[in-house]
Structure formats: C-alpha cells, structure tokens
DRENPA-694502 format. One record per residue (C-alpha): residue number from 1; residue in three letters; x, y, z. Coordinates in nm, 2 decimals. Layout:
N
+-----+------+--------+--------+--------+
| pos | code |   east |  north |     up |
+-----+------+--------+--------+--------+
| NUM |  ALA |      X |      Y |      Z |
...
+-----+------+--------+--------+--------+
This chain:
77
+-----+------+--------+--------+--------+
| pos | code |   east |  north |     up |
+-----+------+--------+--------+--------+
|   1 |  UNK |  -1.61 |   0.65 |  -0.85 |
|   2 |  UNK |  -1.96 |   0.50 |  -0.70 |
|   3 |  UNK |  -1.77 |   0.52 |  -0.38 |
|   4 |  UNK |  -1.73 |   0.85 |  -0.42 |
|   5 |  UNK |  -1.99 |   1.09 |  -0.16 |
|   6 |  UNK |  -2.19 |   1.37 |  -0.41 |
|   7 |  UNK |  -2.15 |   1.61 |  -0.07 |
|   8 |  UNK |  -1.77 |   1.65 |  -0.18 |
|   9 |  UNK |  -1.62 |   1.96 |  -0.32 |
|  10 |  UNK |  -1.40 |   1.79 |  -0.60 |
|  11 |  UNK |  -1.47 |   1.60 |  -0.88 |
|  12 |  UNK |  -1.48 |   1.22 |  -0.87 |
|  13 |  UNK |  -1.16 |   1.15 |  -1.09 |
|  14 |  UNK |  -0.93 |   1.35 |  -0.84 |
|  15 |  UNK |  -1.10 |   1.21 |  -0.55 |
|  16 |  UNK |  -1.00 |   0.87 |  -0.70 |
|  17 |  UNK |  -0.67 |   0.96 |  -0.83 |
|  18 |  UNK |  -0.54 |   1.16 |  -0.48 |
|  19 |  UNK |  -0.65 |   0.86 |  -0.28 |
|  20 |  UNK |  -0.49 |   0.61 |  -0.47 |
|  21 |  UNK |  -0.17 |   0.86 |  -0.46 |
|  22 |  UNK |  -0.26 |   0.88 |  -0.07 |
|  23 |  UNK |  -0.22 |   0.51 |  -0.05 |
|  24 |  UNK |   0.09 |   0.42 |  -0.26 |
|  25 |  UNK |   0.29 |   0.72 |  -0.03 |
|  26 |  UNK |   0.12 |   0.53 |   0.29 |
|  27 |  UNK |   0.26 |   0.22 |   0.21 |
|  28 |  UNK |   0.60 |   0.29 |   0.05 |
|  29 |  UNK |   0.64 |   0.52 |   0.40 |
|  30 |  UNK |   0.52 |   0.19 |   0.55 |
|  31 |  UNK |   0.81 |   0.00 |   0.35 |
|  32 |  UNK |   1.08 |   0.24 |   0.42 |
|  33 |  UNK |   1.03 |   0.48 |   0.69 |
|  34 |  UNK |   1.07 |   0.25 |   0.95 |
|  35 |  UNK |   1.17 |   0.44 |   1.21 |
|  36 |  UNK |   0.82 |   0.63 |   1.13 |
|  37 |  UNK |   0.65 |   0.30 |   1.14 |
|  38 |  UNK |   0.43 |   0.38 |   1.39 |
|  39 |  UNK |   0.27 |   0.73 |   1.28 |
|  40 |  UNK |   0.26 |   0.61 |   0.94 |
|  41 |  UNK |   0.09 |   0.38 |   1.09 |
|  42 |  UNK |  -0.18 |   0.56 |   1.24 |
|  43 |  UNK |  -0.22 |   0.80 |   0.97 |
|  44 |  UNK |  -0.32 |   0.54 |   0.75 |
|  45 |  UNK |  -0.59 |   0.35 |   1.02 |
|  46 |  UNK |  -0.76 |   0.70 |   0.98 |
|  47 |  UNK |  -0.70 |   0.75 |   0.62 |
|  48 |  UNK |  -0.88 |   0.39 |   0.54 |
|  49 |  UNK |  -1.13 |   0.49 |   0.81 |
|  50 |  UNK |  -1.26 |   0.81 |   0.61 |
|  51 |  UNK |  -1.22 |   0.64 |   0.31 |
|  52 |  UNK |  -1.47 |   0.35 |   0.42 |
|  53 |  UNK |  -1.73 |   0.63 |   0.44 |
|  54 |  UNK |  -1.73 |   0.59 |   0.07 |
|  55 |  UNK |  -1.85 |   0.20 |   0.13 |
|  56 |  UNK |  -2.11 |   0.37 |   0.32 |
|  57 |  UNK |  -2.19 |   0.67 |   0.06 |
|  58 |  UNK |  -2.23 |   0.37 |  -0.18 |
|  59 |  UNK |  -2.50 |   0.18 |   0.03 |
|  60 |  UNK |  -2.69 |   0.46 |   0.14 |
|  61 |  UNK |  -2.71 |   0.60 |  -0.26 |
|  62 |  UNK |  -2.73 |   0.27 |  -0.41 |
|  63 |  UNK |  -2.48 |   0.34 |  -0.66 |
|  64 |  UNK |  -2.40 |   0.01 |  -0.86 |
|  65 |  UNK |  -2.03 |  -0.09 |  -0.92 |
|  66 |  UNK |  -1.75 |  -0.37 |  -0.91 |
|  67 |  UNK |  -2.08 |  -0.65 |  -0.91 |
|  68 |  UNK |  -2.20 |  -0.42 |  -0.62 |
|  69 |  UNK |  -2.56 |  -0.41 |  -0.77 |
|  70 |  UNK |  -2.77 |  -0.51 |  -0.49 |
|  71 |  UNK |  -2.79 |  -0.32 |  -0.14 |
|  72 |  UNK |  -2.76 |  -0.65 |   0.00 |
|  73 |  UNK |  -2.47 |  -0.72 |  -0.15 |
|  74 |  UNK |  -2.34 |  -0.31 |  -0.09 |
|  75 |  UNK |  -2.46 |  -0.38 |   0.29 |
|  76 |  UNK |  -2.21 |  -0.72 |   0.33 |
|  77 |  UNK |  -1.90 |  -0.49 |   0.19 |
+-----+------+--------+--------+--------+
C-alpha cells in the first residue's frame, strides 16, 4: 500500500487487490492464450510500466515499507 500514489481516486486496498487480480489474469493469459502471446504480452510491459510509477510515488513520498526505510534504499528499487 506505500506504493500506492495519494493522487488516485480509489482506495489503497482495491488498488492493491485489482492489481494483483490484473497480474494473475496477465500471466495465466500468458500460460494459456498462446496464440494471444504476443498482445498479452504487450499489455502486460505497459501494465508493469504504470505500476512502477508506484516505486516512484514511494520515493518521491518517502513512504516506508517492505525494509524500504531509507530514500536511498527507495532510490536503488
């Protein structure tokens, strides 16, 4: 949840829940959708992409979490 931008409409916990539903359906497509390998595969690049804004949410509010308590150490992830 300290990934999590404050500018977001939704609350935290269905942030965190959607995109961990977001990335079990991306990989099972991955798994067996292989004829769709290809969009699925894309779709997920820019899913992760948007989702590593939260690294940088994190860094820039210097929210503390998973032994992230340091910007240095929010900075190298």
């Amino acid at each position: 949840m300290a990934q999590v931008p404050k500018a977001l409409p939704f609350s935290e916990d269905f942030v965190v829940v959607a995109s961990g539903v977001v990335e079990i359906s991306l990989g099972l497509g991955l798994l067996l959708l292989r004829r769709q390998r290809v969009p699925i595969g894309l779709i997920a690049a820019t899913f992760f992409v948007a989702v590593f804004l939260g690294n940088i949410s994190q860094y820039l509010n210097g929210a503390s979490a998973f032994g992230l308590d340091t910007d240095t150490k929010r900075f190298a992830r």
